[in-house]
C-alpha positions as CSV (number, residue, x, y, z in Angstrom):
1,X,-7.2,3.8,-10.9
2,X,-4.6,1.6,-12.3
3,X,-2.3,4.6,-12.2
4,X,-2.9,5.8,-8.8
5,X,-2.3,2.3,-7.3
6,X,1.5,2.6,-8.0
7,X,1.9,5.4,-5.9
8,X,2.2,5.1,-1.9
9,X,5.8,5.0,0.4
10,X,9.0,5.1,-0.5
11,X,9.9,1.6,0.1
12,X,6.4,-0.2,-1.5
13,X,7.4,1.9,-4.6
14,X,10.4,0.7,-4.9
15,X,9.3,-3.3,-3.7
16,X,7.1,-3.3,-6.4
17,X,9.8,-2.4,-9.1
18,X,11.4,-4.4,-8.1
19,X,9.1,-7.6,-8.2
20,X,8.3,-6.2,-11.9
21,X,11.5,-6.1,-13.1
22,X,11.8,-10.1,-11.5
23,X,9.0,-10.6,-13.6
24,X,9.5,-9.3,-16.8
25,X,12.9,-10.9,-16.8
26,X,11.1,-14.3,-16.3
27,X,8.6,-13.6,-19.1
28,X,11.5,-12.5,-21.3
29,X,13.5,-15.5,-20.5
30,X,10.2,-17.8,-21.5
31,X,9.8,-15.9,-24.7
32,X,13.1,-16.3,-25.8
33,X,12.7,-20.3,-24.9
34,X,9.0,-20.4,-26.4
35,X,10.5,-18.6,-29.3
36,X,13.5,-20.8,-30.0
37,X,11.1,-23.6,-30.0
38,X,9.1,-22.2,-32.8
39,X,12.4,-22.2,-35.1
40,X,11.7,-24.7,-38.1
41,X,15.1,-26.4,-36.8
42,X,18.6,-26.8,-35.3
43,X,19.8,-27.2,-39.1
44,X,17.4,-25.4,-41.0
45,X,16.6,-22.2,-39.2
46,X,14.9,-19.9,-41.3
47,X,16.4,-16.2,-41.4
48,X,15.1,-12.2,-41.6
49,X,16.7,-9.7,-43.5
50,X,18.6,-8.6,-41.0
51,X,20.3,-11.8,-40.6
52,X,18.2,-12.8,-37.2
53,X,16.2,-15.9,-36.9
54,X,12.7,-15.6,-38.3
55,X,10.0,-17.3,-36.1
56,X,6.9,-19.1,-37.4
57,X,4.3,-17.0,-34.9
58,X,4.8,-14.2,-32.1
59,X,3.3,-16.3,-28.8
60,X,-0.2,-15.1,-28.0
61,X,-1.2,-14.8,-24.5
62,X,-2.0,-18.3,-24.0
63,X,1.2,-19.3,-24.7
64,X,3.1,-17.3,-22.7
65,X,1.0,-18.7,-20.0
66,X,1.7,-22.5,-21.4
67,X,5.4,-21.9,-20.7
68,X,5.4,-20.2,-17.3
69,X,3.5,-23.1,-16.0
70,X,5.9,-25.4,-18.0
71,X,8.9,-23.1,-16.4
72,X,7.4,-23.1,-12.9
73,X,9.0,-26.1,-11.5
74,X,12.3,-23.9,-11.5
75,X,10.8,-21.5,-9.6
76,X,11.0,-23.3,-6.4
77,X,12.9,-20.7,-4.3
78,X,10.6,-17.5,-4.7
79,X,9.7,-16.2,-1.8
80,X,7.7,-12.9,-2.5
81,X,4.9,-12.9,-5.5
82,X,3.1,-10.0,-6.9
83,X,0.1,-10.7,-9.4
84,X,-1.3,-6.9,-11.0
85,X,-4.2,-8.2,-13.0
86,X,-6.4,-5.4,-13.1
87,X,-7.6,-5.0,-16.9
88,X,-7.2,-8.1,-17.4
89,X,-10.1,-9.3,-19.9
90,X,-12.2,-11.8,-18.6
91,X,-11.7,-14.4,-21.7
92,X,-7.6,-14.8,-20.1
93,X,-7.7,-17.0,-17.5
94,X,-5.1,-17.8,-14.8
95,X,-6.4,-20.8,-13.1
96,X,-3.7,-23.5,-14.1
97,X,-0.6,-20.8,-14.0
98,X,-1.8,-20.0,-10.0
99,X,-1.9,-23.9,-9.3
100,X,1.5,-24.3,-10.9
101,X,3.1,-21.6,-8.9
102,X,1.8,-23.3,-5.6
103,X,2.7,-26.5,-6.3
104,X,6.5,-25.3,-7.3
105,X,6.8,-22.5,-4.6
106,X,3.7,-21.8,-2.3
107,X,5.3,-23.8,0.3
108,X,8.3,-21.2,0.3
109,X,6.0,-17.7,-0.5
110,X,6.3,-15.4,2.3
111,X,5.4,-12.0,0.4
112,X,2.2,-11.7,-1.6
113,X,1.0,-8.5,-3.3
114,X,-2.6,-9.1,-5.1
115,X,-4.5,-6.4,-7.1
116,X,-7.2,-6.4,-9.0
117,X,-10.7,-7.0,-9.4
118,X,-13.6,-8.9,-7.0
119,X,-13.7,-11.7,-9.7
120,X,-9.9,-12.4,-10.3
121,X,-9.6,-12.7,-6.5
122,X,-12.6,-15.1,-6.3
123,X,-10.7,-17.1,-9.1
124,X,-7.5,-16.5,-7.5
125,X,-8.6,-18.2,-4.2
126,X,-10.4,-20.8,-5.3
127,X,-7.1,-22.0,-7.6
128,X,-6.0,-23.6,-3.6
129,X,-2.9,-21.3,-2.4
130,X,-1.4,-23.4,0.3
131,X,1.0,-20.7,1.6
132,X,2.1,-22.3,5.2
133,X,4.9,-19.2,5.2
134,X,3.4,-16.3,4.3
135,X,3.1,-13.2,6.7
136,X,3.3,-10.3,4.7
137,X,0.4,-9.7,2.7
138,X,-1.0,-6.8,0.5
139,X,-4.9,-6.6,-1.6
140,X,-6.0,-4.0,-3.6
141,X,-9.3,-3.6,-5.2
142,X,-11.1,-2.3,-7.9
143,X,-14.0,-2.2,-9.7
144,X,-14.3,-4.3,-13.0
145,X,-14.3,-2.3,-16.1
146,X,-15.5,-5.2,-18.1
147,X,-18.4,-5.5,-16.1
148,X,-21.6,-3.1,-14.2
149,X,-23.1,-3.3,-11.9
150,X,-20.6,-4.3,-9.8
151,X,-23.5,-6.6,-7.9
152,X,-21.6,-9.3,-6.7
153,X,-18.7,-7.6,-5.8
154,X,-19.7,-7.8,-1.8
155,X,-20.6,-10.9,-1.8
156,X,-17.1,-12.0,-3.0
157,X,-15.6,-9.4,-0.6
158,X,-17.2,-11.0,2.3
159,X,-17.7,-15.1,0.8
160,X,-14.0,-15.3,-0.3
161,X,-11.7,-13.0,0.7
162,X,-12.3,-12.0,4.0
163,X,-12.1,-16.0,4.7
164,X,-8.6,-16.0,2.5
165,X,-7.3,-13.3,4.6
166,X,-8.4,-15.0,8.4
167,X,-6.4,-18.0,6.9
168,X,-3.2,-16.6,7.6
169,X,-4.0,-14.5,10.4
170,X,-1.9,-16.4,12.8
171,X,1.9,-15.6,10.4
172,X,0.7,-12.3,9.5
173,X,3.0,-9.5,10.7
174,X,2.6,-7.1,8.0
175,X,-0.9,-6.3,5.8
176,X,-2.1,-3.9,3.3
177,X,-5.5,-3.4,2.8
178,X,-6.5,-0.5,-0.6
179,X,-9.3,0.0,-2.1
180,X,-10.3,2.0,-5.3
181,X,-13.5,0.6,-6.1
182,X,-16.9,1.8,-5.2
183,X,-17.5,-0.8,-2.6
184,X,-18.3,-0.5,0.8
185,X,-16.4,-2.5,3.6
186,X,-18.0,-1.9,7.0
187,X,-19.1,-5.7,6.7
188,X,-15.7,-6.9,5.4
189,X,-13.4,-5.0,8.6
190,X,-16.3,-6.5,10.9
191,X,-15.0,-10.1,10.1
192,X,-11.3,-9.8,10.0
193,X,-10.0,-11.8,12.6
194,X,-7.3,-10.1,14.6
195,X,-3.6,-10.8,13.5
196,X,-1.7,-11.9,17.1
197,X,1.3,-10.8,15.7
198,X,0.7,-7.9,13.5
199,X,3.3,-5.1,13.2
200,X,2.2,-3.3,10.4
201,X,-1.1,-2.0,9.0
202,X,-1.5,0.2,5.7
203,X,-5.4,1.1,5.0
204,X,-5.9,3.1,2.1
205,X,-9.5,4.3,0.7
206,X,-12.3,7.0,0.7
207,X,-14.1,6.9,3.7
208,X,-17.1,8.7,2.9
209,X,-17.9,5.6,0.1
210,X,-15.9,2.7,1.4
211,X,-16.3,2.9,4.7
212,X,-20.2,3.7,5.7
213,X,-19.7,2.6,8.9
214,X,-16.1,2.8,10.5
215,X,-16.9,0.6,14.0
216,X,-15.2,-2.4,12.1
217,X,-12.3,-0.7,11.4
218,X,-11.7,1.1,14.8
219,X,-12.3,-2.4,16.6
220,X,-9.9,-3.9,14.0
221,X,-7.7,-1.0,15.1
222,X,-7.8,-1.6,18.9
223,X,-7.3,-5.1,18.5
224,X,-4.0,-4.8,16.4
225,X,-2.5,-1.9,19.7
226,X,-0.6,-4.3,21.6
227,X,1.4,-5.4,19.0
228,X,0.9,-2.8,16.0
229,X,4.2,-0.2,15.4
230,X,3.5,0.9,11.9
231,X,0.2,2.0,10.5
232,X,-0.5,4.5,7.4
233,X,-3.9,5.7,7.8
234,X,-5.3,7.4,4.0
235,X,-8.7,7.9,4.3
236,X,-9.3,10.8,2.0
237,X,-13.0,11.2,1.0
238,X,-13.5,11.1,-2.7
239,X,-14.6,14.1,-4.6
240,X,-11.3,17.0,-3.7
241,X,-11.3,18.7,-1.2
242,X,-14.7,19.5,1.0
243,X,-14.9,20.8,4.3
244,X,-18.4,19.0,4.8
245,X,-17.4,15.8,3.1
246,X,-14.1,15.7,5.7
247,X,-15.9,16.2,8.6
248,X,-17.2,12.5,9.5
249,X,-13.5,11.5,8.9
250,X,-11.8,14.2,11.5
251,X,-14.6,12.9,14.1
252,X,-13.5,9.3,13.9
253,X,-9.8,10.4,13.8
254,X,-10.0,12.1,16.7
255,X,-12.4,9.5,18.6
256,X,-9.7,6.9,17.1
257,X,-6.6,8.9,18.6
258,X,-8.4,10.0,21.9
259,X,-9.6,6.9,22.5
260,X,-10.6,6.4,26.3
261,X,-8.2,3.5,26.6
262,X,-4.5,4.6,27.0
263,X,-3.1,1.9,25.6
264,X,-4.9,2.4,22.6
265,X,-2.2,2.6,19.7
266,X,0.3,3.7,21.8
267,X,3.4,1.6,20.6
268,X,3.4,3.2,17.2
269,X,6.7,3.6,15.9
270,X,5.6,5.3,12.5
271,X,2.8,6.9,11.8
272,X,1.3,8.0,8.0
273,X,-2.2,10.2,8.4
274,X,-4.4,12.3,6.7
275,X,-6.0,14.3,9.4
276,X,-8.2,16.0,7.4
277,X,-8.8,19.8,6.5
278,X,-11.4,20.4,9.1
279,X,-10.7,23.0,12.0
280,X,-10.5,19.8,14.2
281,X,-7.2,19.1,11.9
282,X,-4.2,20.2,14.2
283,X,-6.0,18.6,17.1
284,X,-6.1,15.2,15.7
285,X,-2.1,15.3,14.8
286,X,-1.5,16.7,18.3
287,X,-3.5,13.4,20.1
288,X,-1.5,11.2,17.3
289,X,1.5,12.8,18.8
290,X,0.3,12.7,22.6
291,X,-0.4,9.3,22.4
292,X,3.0,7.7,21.0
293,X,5.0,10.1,22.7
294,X,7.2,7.1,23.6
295,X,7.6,5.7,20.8
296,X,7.0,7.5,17.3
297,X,10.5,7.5,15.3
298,X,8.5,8.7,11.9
299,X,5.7,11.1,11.6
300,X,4.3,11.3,8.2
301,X,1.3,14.3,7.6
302,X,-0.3,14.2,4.4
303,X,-2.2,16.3,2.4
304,X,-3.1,19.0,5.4
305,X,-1.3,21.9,4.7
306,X,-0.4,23.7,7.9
307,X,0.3,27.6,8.6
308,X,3.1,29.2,11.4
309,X,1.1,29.1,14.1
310,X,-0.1,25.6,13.5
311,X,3.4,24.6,13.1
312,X,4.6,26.2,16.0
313,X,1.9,23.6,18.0
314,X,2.9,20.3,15.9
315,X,6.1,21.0,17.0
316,X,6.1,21.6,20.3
317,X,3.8,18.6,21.1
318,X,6.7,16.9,18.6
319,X,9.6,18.0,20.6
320,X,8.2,15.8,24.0
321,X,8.9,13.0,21.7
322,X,11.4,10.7,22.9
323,X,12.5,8.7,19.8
324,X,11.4,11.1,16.8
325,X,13.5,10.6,14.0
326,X,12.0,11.8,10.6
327,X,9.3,13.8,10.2
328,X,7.4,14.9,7.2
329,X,5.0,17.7,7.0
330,X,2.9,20.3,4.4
331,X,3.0,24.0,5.1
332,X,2.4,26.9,3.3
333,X,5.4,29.0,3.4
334,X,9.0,28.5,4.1
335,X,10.9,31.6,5.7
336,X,13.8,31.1,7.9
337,X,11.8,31.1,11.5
338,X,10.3,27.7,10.0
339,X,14.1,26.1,9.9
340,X,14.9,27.9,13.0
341,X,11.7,26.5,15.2
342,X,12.6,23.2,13.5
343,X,16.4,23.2,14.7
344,X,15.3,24.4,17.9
345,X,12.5,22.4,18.7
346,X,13.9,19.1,17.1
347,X,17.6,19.1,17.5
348,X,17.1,15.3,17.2
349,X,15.4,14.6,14.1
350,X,18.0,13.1,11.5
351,X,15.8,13.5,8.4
352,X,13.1,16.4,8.0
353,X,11.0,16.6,4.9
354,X,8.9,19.9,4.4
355,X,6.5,20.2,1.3
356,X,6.0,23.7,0.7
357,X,3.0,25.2,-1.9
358,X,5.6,26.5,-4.8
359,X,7.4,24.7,-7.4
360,X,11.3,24.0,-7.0
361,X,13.3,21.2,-4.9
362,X,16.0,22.1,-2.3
363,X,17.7,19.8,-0.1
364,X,20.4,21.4,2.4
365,X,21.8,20.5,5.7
366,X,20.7,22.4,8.7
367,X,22.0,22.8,12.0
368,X,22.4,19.2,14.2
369,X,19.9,17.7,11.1
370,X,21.3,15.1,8.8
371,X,19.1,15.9,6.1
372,X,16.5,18.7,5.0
373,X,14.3,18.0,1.8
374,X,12.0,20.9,1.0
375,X,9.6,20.0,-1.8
376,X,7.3,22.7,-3.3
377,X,3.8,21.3,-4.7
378,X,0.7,22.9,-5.7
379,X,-1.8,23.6,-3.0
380,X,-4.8,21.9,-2.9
């Protein structure tokens, strides 16, 4: 779980790095004080072997805690906050390090990142974030591994966070909604108050366990079309691949992108999807296509592995495509009449990535396209 949570685009990748690295700096920077404050004194400072002070005790959990809330008053310019506390044991607790942080710089916040458990986001919301800036906002669940049954798990979902998330509805441009645990969220995508303003929605979870009745989430969907232009759709059922399992998921797709309304997520500017196995695959990418003919700049296919003939379709439907600028796709073989249909078809795109069912990496330059990264990856 924890391991798979790490993964996703390009730039959330590297985002979260990034707000790691930030953080581990800090903590290093409050050991090093903590530690120097442990030394038996400025004139008697006792020494190891190897010449370097020797310190009384190495800090325990608790005290590294002690000094970032002691430390947070210089913390007033952070803007963006990520808090990964997803083994965290149940006997560490937080409380007085989240109310330090929003007294010194929740008035500033404009990025949050949260992940974890039901329980550390019940404690997390109840520690009073007042975050009058904050518009982009990401929440990940899991289940609790020190802890089963998971029985209160919904009632936190729906009690707690649903309400955190409504708070900010009005700022919100950007939000990221995953979900590992084995929870369902019909209820929870029911009472999520539109965002007026969102541009960006990234939904991530198994649909045949998390989602036991979509209507939520395709209302949430139609809301969000008059202002939504990014939206990463990774619904893969749990359990592999299965044909059967799939199925429920490619009808909602395709109800989703041939919705009667035609304005119905039709300003998309990049699109991330896992249509699904099923024969009713290729038609679902096809509608996605149709229906932000206008608009699409990325198209981003996962998972689906796609033959010639298939191909030949996507990229036909592709080429009406005004604005298409990078396009990522699965297929399973690379020949040359694959690079030629592409540089035919799309003489526009400027980056093209194509993962093929092998094992080697090639990137090359191809006809009027800046850039052509071919992957090979194990089918499955």
């Amino acid at each position: 779980m924890k391991e798979r949570h790490r993964q996703g685009s390009g730039g959330n990748v590297r985002d979260f790095k990034h707000l790691r690295q930030q953080f581990q700096f800090t903590v290093n920077r409050v050991f090093r004080i903590l530690l120097r404050e442990n030394f038996v004194g400025p004139d008697n400072v006792p020494s190891s072997s190897s010449g370097r002070p020797a310190f009384s005790r190495i800090p325990a959990f608790s005290d590294v805690v002690d000094a970032l809330i002691k430390a947070s008053p210089n913390f007033r310019n952070v803007s963006r906050l990520s808090i990964d506390s997803w083994d965290l044991p149940p006997m560490y607790h937080l409380q007085h390090l989240f109310e330090a942080f929003w007294l010194a710089f929740g008035a500033n916040l404009q990025v949050l990142s949260l992940g974890g458990n039901l329980e550390g986001y019940r404690k997390f919301i109840r520690s009073g974030p007042f975050l009058p800036q904050l518009h982009d906002l990401s929440v990940e669940f899991t289940n609790n591994i020190f802890r089963n049954p998971q029985d209160i798990d919904s009632d936190i979902l729906i009690e707690d966070v649903a309400p955190f998330i409504n708070r900010f509805n009005p700022n919100l441009r950007s939000l990221t909604i995953w979900s590992w645990a084995d929870l369902d969220l019909s209820q929870f995508f029911k009472i999520i108050e539109i965002p007026p303003n969102l541009n960006s929605f990234n939904n991530r979870m198994a649909f045949n366990t998390s989602l036991r009745d979509p209507s939520g989430l395709c209302d949430f969907l139609d809301g969000c079309s008059s202002t939504l232009t990014k939206l990463d759709l990774r619904l893969n059922p749990t359990g592999g691949r299965n044909l059967e399992r799939e199925s429920p998921l490619s009808i909602w797709l395709w109800d989703c992108f041939n919705h009667k309304e035609k304005h119905h997520l039709n300003r998309l500017q990049s699109l991330a999807i896992f249509p699904t196995n099923t024969e009713r695959a290729l038609d679902i990418l096809l509608a996605c296509l149709r229906r932000t003919s206008k608009t699409l700049k990325d198209f981003n296919v996962r998972d689906k592995y796609l033959n010639f003939e298939e191909l030949s379709q996507l990229v036909d439907v592709a080429s009406t495509c005004e604005q298409l600028e990078r396009l990522r796709l699965n297929i399973n073989k690379l020949d040359s009449a694959v690079l030629d249909l592409m540089a035919m078809k799309l003489p526009g795109t400027k980056t093209l990535s194509i993962f093929v069912a092998d094992s080697i990496i090639i990137e090359r330059r191809y006809g009027s396209t800046s850039m052509v990264s071919v992957r090979w990856s194990p089918a499955h």
